[in-house]
N, C-alpha and C positions, 0 to 999 in steps of 0.2 A: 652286346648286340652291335652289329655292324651297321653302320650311315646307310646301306638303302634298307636296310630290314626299316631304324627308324624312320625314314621317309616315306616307305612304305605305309606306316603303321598310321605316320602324319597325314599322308594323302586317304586311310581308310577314314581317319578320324573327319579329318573337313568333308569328306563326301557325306557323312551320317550326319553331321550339325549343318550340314546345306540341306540335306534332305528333309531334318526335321520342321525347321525352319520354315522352308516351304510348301510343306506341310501344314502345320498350323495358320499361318498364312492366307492357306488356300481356304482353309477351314472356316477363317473367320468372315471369310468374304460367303460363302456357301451357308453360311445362316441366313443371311440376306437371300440369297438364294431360293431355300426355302419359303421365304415368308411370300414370295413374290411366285413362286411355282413351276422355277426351270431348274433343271439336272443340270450337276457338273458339265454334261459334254456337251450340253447345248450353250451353257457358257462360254466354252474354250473354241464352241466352233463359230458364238456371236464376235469375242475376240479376234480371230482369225478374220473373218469378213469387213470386221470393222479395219485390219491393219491389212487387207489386200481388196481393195472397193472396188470390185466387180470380178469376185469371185465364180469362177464355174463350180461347181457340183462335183464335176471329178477332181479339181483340185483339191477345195475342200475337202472332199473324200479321202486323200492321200495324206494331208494336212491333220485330219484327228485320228487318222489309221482307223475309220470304218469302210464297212461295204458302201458298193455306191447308193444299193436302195433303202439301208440303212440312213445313209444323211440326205436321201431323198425324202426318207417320212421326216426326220429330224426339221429340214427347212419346210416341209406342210405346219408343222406345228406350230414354228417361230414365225410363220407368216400368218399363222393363224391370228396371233398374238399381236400383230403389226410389228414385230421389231425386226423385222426385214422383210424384202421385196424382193419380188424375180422381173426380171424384165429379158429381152430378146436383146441380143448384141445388136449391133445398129449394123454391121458390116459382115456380120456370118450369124444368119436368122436361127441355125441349127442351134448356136451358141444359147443357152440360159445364164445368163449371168445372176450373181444375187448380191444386193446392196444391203446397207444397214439402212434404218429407218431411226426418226428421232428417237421412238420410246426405246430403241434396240440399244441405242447410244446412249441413253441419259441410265440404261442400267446398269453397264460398264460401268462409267460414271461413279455411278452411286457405292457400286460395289468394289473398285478400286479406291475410294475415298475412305470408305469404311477399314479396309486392310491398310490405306498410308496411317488411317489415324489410330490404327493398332500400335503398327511400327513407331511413330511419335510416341504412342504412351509408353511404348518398351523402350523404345531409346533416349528419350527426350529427360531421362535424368544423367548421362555423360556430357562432360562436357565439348562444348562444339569441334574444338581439336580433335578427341578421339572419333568421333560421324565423322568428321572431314576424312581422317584416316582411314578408316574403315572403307569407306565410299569409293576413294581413290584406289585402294587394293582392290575391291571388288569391280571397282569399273578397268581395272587392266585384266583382269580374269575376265569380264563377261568380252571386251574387246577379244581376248585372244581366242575366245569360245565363238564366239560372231563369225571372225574369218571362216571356218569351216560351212558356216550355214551360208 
């Protein structure tokens, strides 16, 4: 086998044990999920609003790659619920902005605590040198994935 075949075969390999990864990952956070009564994609689009505070609706929209009147009923429901708010831009009234709301925020929260304390119980029998390793190669991968976005 020739060096790009295996590098090849390296790069098919990490893209499957990254996928699985977070995969399961996502999963274990999505139990939580469950109990409390929101779908994956109104998590990912609670996510999204919490990391762009004062999201519009068509952003959003582009952001979980749905229709626009698709994440229009999506943010009816999540308002339903109080875990976010719409309010009018203070400078372009046409504008609908939509914010997170505490309860919006304390389920990120909850639910990202839940998946670190996954990750702690899978990693937390290596020793600290190997995480520090690991952490530093994957924070120059996600650096170099970053710049594109």
């Amino acid at each position: 086998m020739d060096s790009s075949t295996v590098q090849t075969n390296v790069y098919a390999l990490i893209e499957k044990q990254l996928r699985f990864v977070a995969s399961v990952i996502k999963e274990t956070g999505r139990q939580l999920l469950k109990e409390v009564g929101i779908t994956p994609p109104q998590f990912v689009a609670l996510q999204w609003i919490s990391e762009e505070e004062g999201i519009t609706i068509g952003e959003l929209s582009s952001r979980v790659y749905m229709p626009f009147s698709t994440t229009t009923d999506m943010i009816d429901r999540l308002e339903e619920r109080e875990l976010v708010k719409r309010m009018k831009d203070e400078n372009d009234k046409r504008l609908v902005r939509i914010y997170l709301q505490p309860k919006g925020a304390g389920l990120i929260r909850d639910v990202i605590r839940k998946r670190q304390a996954f990750l702690e119980e899978k990693l937390g029998k290596y020793p600290e040198e190997v995480i520090s390793g690991f952490q530093a190669g994957l924070q120059k991968i996600y650096d170099e994935i970053k710049k594109d976005f």
